[in-house]
C-alpha positions in Angstrom: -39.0 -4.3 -5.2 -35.3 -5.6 -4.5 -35.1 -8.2 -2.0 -33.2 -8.1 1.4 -30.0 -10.4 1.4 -31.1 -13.1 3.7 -29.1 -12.3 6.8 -27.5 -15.9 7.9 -24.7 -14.9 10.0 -24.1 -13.4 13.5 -21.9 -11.3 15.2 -22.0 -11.1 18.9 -20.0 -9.0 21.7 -20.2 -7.5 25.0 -20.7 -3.8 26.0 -21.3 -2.0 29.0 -24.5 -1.0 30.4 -23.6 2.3 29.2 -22.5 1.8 25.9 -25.7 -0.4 25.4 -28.0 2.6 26.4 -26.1 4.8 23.7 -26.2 2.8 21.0 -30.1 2.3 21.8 -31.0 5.6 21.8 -29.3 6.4 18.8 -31.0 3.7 17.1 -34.2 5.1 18.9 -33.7 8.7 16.8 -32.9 7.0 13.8 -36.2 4.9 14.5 -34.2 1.6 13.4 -33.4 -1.8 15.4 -30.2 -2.1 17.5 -29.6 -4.8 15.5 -29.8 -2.7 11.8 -28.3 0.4 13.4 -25.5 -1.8 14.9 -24.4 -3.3 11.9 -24.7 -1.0 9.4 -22.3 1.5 11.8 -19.8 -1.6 12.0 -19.8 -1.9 8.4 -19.4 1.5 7.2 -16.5 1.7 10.0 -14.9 -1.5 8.6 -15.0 -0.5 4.9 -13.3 2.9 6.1 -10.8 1.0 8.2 -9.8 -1.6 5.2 -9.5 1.6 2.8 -7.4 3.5 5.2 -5.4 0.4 5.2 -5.7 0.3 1.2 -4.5 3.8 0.6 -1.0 4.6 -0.8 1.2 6.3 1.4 4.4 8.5 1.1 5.8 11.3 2.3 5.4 14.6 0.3 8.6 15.0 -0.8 8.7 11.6 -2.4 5.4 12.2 -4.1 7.2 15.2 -5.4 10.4 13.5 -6.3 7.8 10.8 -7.9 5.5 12.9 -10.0 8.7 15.3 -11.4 10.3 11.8 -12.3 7.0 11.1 -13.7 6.8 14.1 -15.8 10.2 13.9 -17.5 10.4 12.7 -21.4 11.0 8.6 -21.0 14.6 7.7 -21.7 15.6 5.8 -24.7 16.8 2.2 -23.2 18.7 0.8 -26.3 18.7 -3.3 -24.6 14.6 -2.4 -24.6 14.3 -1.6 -27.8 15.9 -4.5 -28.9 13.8 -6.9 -26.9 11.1 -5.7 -28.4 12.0 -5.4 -32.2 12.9 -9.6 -31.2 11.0 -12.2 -32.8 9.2 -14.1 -30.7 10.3 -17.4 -29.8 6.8 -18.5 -29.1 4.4 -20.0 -31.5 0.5 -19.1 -31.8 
């Protein structure tokens, strides 16, 4: 059986009487702890916020303008080739 990482750290914040009485009863029908429910819902929310904020994002016409550019033949860059035919000036 995999163990539980121990759980050393704490996160407290203020609601309203309301908002407490929510988040009980939906860890009620889940039949979880406030404290489980609560943290796994603020985690699965922060990993979507930091992907969100991960994501690439461009309009549709520069993706378009992007992928064409993408699709062309590469171009021939004659300096390019030449650095790269070069001897290296470094040692092993």
């Amino acid at each position: 059986m995999a163990s539980t990482p121990l759980k050393d750290a704490r996160v407290e914040f203020r609601v309203t009487a309301d908002q407490k009485q929510t988040i009980e009863a939906a860890a009620a029908i889940q039949g979880r702890t406030v404290t489980d429910f609560s943290a796994d819902v603020l985690v699965e929310r922060a990993q979507e916020v930091i992907q969100t904020e991960r994501q690439l994002r461009i309009e549709a016409s520069r993706f378009d303008t992007f992928s064409r550019l993408m699709d062309e033949p590469p171009r021939a860059i004659g300096e390019l080739r030449e650095l790269m035919t070069r001897k290296p000036v470094f040692v092993d």
